[in-house]
CHARMM-style PDB file with segment names, atoms N, HN, CA, C and O in Angstrom:
ATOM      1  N   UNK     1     179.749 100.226  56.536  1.00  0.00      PROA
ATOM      2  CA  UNK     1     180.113  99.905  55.183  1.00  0.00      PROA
ATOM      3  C   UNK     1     179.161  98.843  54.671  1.00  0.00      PROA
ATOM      4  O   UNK     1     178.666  98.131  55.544  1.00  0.00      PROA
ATOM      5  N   UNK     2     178.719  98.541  53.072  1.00  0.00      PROA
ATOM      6  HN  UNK     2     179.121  99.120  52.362  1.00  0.00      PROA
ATOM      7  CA  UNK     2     178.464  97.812  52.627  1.00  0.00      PROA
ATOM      8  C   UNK     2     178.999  96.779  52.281  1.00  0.00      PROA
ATOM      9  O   UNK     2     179.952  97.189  51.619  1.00  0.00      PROA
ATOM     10  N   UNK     3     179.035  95.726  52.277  1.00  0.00      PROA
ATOM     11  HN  UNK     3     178.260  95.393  52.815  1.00  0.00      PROA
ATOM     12  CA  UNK     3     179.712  94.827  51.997  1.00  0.00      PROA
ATOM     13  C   UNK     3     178.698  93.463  51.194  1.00  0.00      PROA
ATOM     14  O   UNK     3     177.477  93.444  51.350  1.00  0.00      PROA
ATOM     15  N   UNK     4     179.428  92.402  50.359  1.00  0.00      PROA
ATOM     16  HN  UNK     4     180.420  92.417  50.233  1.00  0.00      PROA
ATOM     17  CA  UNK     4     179.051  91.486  49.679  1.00  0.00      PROA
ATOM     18  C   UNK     4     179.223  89.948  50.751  1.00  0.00      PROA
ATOM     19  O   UNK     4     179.686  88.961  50.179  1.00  0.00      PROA
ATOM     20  N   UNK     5     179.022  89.875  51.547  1.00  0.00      PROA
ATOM     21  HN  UNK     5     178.646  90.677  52.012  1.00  0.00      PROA
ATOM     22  CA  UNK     5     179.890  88.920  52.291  1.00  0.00      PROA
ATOM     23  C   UNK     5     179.487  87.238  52.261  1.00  0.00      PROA
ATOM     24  O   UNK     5     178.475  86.603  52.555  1.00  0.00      PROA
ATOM     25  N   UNK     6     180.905  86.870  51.722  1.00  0.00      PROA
ATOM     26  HN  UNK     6     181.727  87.386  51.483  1.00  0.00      PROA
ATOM     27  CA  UNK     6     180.702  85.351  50.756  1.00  0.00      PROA
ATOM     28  C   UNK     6     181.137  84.407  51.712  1.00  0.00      PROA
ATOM     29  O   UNK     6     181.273  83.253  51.304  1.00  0.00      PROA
ATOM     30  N   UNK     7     181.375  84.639  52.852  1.00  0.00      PROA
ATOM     31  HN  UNK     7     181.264  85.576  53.183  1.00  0.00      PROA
ATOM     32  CA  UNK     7     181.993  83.390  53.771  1.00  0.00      PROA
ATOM     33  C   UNK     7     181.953  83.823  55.319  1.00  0.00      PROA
ATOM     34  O   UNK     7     181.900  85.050  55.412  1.00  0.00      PROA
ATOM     35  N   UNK     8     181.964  83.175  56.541  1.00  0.00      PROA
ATOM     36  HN  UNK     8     182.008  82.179  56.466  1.00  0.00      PROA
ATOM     37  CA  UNK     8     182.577  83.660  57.708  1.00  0.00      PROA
ATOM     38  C   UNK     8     180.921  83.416  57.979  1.00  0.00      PROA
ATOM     39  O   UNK     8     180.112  82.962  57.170  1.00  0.00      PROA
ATOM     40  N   UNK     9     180.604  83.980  59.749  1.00  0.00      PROA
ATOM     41  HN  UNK     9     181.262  84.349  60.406  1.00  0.00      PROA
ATOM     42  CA  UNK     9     179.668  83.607  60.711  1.00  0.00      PROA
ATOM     43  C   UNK     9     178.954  84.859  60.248  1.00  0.00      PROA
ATOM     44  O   UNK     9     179.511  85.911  59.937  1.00  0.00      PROA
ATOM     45  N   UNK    10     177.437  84.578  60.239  1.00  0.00      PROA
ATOM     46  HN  UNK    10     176.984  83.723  60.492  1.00  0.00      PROA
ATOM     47  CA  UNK    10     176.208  85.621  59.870  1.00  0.00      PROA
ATOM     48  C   UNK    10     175.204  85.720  61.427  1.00  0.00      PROA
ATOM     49  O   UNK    10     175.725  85.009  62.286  1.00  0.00      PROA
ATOM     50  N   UNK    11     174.477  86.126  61.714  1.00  0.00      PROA
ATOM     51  HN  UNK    11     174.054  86.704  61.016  1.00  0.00      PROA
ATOM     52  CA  UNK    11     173.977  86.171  62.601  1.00  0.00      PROA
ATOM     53  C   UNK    11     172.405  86.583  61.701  1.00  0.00      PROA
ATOM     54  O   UNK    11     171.369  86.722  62.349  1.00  0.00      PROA
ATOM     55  N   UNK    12     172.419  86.740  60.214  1.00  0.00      PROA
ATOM     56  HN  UNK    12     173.261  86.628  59.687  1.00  0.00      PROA
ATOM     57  CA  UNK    12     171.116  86.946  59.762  1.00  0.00      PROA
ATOM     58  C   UNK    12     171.580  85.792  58.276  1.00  0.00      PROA
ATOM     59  O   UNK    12     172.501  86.365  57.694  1.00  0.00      PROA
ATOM     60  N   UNK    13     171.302  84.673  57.670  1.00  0.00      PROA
ATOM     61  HN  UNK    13     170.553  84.207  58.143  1.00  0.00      PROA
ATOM     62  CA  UNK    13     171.128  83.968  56.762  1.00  0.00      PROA
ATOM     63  C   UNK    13     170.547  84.414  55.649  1.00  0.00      PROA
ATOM     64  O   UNK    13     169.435  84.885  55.885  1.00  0.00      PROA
ATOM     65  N   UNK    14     170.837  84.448  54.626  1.00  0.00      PROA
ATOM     66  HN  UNK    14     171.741  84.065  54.434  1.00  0.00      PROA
ATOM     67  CA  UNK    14     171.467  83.186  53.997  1.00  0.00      PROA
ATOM     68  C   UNK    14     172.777  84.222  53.633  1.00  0.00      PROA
ATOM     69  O   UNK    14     172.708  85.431  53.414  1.00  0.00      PROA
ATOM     70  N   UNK    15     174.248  83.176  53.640  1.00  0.00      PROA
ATOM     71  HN  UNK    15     174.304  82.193  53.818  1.00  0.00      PROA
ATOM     72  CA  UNK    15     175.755  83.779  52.825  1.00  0.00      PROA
ATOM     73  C   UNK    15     175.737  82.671  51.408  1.00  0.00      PROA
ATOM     74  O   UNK    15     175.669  81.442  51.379  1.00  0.00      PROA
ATOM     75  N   UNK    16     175.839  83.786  50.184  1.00  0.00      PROA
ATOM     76  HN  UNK    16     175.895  84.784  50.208  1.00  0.00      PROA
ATOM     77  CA  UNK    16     176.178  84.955  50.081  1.00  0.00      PROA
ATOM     78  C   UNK    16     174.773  86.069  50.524  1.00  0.00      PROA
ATOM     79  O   UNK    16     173.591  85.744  50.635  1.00  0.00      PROA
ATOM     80  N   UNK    17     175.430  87.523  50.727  1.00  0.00      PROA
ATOM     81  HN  UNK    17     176.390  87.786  50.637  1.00  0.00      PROA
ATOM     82  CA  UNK    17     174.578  88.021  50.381  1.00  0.00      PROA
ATOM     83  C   UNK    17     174.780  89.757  50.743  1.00  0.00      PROA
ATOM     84  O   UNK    17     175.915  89.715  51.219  1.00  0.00      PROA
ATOM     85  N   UNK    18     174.473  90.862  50.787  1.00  0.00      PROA
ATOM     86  HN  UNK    18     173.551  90.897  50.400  1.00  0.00      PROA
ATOM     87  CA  UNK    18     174.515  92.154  51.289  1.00  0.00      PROA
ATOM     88  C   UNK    18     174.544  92.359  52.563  1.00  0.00      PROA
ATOM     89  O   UNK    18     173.616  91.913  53.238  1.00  0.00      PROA
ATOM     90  N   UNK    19     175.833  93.228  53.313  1.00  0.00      PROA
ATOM     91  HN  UNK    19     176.587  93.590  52.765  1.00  0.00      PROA
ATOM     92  CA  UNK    19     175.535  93.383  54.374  1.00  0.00      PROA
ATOM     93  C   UNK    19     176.095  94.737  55.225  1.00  0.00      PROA
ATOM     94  O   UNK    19     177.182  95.295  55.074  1.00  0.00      PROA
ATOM     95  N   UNK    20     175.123  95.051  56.067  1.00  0.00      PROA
ATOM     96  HN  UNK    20     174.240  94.597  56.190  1.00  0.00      PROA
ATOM     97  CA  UNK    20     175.425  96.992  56.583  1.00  0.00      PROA
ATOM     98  C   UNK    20     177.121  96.591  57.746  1.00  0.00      PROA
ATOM     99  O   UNK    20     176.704  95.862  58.646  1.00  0.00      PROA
ATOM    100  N   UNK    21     177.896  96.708  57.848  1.00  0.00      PROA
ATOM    101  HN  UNK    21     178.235  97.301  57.117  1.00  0.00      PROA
ATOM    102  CA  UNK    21     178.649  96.889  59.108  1.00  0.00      PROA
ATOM    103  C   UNK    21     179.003  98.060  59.372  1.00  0.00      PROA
ATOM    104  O   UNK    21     178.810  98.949  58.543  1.00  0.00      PROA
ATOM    105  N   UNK    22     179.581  98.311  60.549  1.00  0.00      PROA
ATOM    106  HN  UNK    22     179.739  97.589  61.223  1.00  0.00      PROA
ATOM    107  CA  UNK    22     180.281  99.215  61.413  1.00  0.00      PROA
ATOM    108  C   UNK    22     181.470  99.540  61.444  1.00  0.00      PROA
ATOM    109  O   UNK    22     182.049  99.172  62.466  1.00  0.00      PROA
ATOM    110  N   UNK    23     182.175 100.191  60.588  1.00  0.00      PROA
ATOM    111  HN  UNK    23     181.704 100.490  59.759  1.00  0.00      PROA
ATOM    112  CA  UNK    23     183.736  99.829  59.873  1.00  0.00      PROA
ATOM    113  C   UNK    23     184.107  99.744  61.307  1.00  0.00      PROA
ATOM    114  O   UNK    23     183.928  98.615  61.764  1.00  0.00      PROA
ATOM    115  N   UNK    24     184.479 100.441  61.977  1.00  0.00      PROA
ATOM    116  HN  UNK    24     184.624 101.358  61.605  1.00  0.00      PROA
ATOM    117  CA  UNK    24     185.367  99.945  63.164  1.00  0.00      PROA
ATOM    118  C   UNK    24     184.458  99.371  64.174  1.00  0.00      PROA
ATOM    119  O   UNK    24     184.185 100.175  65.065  1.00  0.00      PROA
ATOM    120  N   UNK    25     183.960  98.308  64.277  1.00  0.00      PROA
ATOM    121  HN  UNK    25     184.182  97.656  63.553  1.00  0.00      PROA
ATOM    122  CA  UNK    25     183.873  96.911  64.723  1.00  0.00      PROA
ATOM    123  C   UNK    25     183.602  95.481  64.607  1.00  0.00      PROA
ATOM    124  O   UNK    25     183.094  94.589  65.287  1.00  0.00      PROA
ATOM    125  N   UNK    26     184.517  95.735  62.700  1.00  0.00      PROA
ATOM    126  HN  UNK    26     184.929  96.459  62.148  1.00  0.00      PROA
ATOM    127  CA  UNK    26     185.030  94.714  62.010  1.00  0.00      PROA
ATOM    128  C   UNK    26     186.300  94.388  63.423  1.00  0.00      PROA
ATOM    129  O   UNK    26     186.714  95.079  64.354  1.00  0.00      PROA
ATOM    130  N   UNK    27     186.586  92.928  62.925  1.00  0.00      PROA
ATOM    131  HN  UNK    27     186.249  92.367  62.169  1.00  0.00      PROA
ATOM    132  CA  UNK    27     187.797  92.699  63.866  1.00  0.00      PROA
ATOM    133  C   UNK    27     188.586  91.548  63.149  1.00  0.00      PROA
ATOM    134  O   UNK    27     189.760  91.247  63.366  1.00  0.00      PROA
ATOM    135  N   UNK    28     187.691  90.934  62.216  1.00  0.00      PROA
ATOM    136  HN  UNK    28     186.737  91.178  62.040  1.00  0.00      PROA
ATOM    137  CA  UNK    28     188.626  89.755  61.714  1.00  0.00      PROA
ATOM    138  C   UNK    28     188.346  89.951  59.856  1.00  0.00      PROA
ATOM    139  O   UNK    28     187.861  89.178  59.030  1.00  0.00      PROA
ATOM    140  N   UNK    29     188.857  91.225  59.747  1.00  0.00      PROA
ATOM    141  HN  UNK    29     189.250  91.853  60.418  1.00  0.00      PROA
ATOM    142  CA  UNK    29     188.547  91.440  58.322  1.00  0.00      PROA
ATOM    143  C   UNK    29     190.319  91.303  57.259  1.00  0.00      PROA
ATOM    144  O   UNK    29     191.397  91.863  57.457  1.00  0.00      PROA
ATOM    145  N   UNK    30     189.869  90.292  56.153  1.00  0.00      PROA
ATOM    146  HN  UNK    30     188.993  89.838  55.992  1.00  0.00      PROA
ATOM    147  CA  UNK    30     191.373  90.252  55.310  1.00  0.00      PROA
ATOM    148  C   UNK    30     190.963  89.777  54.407  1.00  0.00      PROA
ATOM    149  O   UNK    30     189.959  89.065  54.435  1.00  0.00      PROA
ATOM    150  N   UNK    31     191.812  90.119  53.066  1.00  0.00      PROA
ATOM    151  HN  UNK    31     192.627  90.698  53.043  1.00  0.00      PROA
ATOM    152  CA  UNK    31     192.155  89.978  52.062  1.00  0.00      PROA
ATOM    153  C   UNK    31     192.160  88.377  51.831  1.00  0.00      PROA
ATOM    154  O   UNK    31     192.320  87.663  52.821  1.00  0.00      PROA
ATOM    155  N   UNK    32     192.049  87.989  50.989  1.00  0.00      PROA
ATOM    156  HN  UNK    32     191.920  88.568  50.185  1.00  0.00      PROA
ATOM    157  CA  UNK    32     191.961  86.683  50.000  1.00  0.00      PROA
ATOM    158  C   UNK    32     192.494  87.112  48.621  1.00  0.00      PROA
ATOM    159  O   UNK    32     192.744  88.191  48.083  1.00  0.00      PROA
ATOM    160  N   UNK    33     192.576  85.595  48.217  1.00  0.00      PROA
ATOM    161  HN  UNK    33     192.373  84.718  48.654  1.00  0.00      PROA
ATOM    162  CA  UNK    33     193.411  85.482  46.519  1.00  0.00      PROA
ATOM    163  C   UNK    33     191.767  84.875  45.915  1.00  0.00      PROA
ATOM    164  O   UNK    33     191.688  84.580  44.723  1.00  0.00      PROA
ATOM    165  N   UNK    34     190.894  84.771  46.550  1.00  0.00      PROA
ATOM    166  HN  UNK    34     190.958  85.011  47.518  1.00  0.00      PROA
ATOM    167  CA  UNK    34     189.428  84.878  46.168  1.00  0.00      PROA
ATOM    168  C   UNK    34     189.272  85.738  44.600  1.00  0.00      PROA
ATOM    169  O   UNK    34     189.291  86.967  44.660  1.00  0.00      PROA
ATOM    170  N   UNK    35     189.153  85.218  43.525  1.00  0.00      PROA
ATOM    171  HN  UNK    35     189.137  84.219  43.476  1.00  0.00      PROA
ATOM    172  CA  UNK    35     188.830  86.494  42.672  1.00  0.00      PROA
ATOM    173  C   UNK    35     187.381  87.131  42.746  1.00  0.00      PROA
ATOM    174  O   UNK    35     186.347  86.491  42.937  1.00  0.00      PROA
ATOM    175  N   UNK    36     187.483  88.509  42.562  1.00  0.00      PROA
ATOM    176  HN  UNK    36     188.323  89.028  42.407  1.00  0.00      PROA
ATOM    177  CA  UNK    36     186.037  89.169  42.604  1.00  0.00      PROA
ATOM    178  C   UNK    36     185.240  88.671  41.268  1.00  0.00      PROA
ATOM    179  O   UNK    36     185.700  88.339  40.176  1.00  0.00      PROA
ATOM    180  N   UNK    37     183.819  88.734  41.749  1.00  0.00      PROA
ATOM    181  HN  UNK    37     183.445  89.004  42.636  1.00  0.00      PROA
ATOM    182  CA  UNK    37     182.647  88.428  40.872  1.00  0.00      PROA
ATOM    183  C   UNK    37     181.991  90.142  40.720  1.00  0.00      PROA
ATOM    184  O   UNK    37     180.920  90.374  40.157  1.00  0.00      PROA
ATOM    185  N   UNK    38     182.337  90.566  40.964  1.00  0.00      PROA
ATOM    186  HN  UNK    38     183.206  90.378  41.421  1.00  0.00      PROA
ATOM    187  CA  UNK    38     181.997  92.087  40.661  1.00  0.00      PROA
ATOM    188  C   UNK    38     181.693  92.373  39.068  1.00  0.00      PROA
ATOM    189  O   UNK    38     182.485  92.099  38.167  1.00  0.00      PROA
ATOM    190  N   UNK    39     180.299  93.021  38.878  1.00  0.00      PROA
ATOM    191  HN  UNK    39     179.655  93.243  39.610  1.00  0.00      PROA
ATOM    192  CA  UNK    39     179.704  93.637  40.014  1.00  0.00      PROA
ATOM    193  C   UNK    39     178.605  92.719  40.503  1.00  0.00      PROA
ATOM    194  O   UNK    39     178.000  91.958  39.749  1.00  0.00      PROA
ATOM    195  N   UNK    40     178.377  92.826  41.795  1.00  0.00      PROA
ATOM    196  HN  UNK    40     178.868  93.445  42.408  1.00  0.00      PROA
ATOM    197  CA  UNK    40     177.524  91.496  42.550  1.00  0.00      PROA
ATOM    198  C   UNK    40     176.128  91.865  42.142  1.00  0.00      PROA
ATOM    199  O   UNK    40     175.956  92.805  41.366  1.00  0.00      PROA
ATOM    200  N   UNK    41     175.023  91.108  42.671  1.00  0.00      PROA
ATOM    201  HN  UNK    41     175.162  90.345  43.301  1.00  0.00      PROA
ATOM    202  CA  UNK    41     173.787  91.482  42.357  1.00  0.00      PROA
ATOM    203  C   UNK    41     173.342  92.290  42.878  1.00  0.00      PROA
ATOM    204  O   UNK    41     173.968  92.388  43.934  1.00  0.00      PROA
ATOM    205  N   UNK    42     172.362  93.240  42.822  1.00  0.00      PROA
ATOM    206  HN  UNK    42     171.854  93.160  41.964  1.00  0.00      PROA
ATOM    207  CA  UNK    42     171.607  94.160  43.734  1.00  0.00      PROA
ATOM    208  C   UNK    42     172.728  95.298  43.696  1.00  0.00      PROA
ATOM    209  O   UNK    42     172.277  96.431  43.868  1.00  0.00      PROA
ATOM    210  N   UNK    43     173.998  95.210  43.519  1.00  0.00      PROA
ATOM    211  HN  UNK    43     174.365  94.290  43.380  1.00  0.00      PROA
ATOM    212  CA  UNK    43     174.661  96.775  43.493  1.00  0.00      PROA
ATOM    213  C   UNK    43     174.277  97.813  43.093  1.00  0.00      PROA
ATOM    214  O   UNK    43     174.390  98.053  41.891  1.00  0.00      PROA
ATOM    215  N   UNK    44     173.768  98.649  43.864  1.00  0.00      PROA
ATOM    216  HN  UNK    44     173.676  98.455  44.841  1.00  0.00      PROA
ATOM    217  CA  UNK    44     173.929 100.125  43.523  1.00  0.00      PROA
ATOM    218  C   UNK    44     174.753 101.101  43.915  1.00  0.00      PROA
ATOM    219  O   UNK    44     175.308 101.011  45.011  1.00  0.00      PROA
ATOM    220  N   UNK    45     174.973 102.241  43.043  1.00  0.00      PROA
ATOM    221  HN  UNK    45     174.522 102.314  42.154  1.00  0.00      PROA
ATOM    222  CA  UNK    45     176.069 102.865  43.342  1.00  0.00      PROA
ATOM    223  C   UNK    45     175.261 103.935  43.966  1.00  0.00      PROA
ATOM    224  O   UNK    45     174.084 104.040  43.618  1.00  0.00      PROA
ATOM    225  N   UNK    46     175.828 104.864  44.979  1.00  0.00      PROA
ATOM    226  HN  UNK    46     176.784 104.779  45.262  1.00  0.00      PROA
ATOM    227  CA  UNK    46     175.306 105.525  45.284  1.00  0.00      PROA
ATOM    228  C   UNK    46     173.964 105.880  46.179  1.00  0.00      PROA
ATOM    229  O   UNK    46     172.985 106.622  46.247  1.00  0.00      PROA
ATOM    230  N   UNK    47     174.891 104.425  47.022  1.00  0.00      PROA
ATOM    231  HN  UNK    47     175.687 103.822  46.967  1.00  0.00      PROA
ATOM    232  CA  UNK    47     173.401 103.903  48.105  1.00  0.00      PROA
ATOM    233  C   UNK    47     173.133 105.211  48.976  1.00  0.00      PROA
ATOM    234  O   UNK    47     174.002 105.919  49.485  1.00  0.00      PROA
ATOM    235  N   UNK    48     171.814 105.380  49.040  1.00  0.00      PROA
ATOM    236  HN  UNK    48     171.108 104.804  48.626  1.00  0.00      PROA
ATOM    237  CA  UNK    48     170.621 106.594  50.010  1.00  0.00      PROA
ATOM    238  C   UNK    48     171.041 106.593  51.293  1.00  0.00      PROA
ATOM    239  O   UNK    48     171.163 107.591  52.003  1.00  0.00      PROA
ATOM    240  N   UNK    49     171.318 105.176  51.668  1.00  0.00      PROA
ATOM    241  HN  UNK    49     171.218 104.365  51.092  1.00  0.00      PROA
ATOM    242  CA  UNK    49     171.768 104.856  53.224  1.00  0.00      PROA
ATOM    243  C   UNK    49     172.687 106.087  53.731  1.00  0.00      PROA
ATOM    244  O   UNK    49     172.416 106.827  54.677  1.00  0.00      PROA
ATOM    245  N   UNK    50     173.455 106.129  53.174  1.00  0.00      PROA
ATOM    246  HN  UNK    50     173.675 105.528  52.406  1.00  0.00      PROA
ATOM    247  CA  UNK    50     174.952 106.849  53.666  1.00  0.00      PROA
ATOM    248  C   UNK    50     174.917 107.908  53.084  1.00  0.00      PROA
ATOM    249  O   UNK    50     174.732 108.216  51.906  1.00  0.00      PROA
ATOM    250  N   UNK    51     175.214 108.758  54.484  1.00  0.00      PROA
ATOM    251  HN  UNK    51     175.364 108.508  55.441  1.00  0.00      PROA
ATOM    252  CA  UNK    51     175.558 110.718  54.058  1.00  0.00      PROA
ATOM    253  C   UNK    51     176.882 110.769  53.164  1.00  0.00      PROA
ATOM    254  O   UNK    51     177.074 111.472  52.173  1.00  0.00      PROA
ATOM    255  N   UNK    52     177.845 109.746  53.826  1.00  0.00      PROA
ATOM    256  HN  UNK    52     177.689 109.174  54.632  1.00  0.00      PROA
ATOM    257  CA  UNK    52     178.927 110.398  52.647  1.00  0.00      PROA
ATOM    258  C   UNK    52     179.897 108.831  52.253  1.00  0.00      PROA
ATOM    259  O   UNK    52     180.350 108.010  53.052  1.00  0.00      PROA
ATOM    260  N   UNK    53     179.952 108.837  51.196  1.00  0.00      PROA
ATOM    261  HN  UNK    53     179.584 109.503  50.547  1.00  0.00      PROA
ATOM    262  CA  UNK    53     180.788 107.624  50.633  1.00  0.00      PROA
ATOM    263  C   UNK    53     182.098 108.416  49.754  1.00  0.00      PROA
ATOM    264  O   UNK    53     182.146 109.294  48.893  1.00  0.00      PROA
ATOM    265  N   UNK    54     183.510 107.238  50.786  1.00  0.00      PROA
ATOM    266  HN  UNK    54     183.471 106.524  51.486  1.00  0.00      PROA
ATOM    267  CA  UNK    54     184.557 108.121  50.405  1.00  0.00      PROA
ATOM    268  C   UNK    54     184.980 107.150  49.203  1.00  0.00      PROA
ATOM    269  O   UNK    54     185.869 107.746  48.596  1.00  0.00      PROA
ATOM    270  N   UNK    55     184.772 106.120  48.696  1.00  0.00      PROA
ATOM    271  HN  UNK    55     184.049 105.636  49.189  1.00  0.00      PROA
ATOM    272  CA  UNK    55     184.961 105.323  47.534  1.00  0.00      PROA
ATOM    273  C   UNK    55     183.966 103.898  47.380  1.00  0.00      PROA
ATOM    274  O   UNK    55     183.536 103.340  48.389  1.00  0.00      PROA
ATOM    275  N   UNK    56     183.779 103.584  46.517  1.00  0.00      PROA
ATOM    276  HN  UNK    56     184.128 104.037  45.697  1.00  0.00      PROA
ATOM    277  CA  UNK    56     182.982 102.387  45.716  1.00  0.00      PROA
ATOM    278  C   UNK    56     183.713 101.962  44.612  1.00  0.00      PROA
ATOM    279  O   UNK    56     184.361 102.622  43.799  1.00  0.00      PROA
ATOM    280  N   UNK    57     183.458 100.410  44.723  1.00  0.00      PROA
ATOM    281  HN  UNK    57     182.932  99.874  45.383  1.00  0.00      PROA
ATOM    282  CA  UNK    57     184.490 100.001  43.888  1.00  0.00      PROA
ATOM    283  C   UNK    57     183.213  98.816  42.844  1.00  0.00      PROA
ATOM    284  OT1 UNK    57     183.626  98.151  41.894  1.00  0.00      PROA
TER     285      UNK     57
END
């Protein structure tokens, strides 16, 4: 999955910023009362990366 990711441990710098994960080997992923800044920078819809996208928000 793509993700915007604004907080938590990076292993590549600088947060904020775009990032590829592995939906299932997220492990400490949750919700916040954070309001969205959407749409973030650099969004595109309909990223090349991925054979199939089941929603974008």
């Amino acid at each position: 999955m793509s993700v915007y990711q604004v907080d938590g441990q990076s292993n590549s710098p600088p947060i904020p910023d775009w990032r590829l994960f592995c939906f299932d080997e997220c492990f400490d992923v949750r919700l916040t009362n954070v309001p969205s800044a959407a749409p973030r920078p650099q969004y595109k819809k309909g990223a090349k990366q991925f054979k199939r996208i089941d929603a974008e928000v």
